[in-house]
C-alpha positions in Angstrom: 0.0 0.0 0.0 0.8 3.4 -0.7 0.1 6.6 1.0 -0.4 9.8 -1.3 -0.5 13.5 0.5 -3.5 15.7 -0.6 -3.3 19.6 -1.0 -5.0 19.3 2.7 -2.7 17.8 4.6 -4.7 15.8 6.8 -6.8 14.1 4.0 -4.9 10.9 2.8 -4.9 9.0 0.4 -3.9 4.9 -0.3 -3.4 3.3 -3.3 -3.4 -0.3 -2.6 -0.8 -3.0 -4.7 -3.4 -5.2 -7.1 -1.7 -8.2 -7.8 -3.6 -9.2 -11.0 -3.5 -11.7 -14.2 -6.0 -13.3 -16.9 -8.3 -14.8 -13.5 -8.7 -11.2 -12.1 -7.2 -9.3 -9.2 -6.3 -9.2 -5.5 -5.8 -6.7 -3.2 -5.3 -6.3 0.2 -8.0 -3.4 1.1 -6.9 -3.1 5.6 -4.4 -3.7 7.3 -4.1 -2.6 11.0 -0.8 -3.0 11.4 0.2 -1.5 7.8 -2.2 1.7 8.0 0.0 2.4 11.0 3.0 2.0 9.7 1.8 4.4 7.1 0.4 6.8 9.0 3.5 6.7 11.7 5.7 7.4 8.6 3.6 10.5 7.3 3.9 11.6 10.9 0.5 11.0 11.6 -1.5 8.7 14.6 -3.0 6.2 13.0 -6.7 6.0 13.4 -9.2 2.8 15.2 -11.9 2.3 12.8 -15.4 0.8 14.9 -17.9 0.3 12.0 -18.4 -0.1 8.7 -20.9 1.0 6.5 -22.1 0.2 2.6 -23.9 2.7 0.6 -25.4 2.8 -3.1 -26.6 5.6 -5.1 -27.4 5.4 -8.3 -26.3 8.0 -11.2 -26.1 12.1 -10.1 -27.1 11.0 -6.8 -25.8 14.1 -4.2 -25.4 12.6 -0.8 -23.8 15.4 1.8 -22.0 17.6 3.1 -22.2 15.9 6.3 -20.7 15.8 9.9 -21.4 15.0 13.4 -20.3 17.8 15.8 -20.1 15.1 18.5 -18.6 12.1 17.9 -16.9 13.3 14.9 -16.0 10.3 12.6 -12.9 10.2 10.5 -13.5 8.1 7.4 -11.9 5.5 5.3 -13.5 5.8 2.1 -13.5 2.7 -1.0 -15.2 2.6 -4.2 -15.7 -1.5 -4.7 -18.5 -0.6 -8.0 -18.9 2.1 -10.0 -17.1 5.6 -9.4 -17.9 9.1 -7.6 -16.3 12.2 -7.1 -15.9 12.4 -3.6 -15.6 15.6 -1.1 -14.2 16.6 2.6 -14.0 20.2 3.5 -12.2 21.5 6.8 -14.2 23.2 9.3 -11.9 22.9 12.3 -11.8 25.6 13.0 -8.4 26.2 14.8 -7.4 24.5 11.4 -4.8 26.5 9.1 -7.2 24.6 6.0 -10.4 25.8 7.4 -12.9 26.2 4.8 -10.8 24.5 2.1 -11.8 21.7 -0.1 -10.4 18.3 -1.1 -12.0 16.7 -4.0 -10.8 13.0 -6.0 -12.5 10.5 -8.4 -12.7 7.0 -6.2 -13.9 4.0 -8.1 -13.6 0.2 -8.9 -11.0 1.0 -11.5 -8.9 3.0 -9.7 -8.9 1.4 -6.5 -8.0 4.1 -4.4 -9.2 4.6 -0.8 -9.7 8.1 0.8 -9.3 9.0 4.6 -11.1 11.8 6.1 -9.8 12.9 9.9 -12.8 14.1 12.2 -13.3 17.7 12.2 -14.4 17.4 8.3 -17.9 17.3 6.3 -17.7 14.7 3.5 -19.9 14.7 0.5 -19.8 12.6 -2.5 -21.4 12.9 -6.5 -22.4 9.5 -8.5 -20.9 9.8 -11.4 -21.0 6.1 -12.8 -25.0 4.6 -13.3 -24.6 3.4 -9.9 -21.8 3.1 -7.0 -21.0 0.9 -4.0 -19.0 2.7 -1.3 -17.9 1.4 2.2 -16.5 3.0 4.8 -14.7 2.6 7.8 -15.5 5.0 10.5 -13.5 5.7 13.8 -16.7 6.3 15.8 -20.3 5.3 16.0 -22.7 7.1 13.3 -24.8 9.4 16.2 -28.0 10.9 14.0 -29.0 13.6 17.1 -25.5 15.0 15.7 -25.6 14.9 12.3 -25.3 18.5 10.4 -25.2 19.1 7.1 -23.4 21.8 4.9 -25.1 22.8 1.6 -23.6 21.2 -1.3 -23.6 24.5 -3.3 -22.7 26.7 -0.7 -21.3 29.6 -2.8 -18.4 30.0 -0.3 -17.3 26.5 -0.7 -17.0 26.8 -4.4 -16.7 23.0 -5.2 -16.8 22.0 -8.6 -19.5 19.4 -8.7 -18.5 17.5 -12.1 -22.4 18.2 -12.7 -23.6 17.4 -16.3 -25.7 21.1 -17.1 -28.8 20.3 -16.9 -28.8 18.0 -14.6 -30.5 18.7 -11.4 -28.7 16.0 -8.6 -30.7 13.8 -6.6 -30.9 15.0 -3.5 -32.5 13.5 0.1 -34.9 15.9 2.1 -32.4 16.3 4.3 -29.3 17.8 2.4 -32.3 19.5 0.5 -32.9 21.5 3.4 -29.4 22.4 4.5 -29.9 24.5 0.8 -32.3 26.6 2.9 
């Protein structure tokens, strides 16, 4: 496995090694003990992931920006069908990134896995006709501290890959954090 710096310093990124031939593929997708040898080497403490989750959206679903200001969870993000163009932004505060964005294309093809420290929303675009994502978080999912960021918050300035035209699919939820 290998670790790749993002322009945010705390948002990581792993490419894993594929051993493939004419059968298919393996990879090892977790590791304990090699995530912390990566993370002790990029000078960082590695994190203890306590659940996983699985999500699917289908095409030009919007799901996000979310966080939980209790309990933040850092997240360990995989693409294992499909692709998206996935999102954190920094609003620690105290943070020398606050208010900046980190965006990457995850998907089956490219195999690459995404971590997200607490302390950040994280949002994510279906690009493909549908995507499989699972997650590792390092604390339990707490709903009664969920928040959401609007997704086209004007000061954020992401750059949805958005086909014009194209309204995404949204949940009532992050529709409301438009308001």
């Amino acid at each position: 496995m290998k670790i790749i710096p993002s322009s945010i310093p705390d948002v990581l990124l792993f490419e894993p090694q594929v051993f493939g031939d004419d059968r298919g593929f393996f990879m090892e997708t977790f590791r304990q003990s090699e995530f912390e040898s990566l993370f002790t080497q990029a000078g960082y403490v590695c994190p203890f992931f306590v659940q996983e989750n699985m999500s699917r959206s289908q095409k030009h679903v919007l799901r996000g920006l979310h966080y939980q200001v209790q309990q933040a969870q850092g997240k360990l993000i995989r693409v294992t069908a499909g692709s998206i163009f996935d999102v954190a932004v920094d609003i620690r505060k105290d943070s020398k990134t606050y208010g900046r964005c980190f965006s990457q294309v995850l998907s089956a093809e490219n195999k690459l896995q995404m971590y997200i420290p607490p302390g950040f929303a994280h949002g994510f675009y279906t690009l493909s006709d549908y995507a499989d994502i699972i997650y590792k978080c390092t604390d339990y999912y707490a709903p009664e501290f969920e928040q959401t960021l609007a997704w086209n918050d004007p000061e954020l300035a992401i750059d949805w890959p958005i086909e014009q035209g194209i309204e995404p699919i949204l949940s009532d939820k992050d529709r409301a954090a438009m308001a």
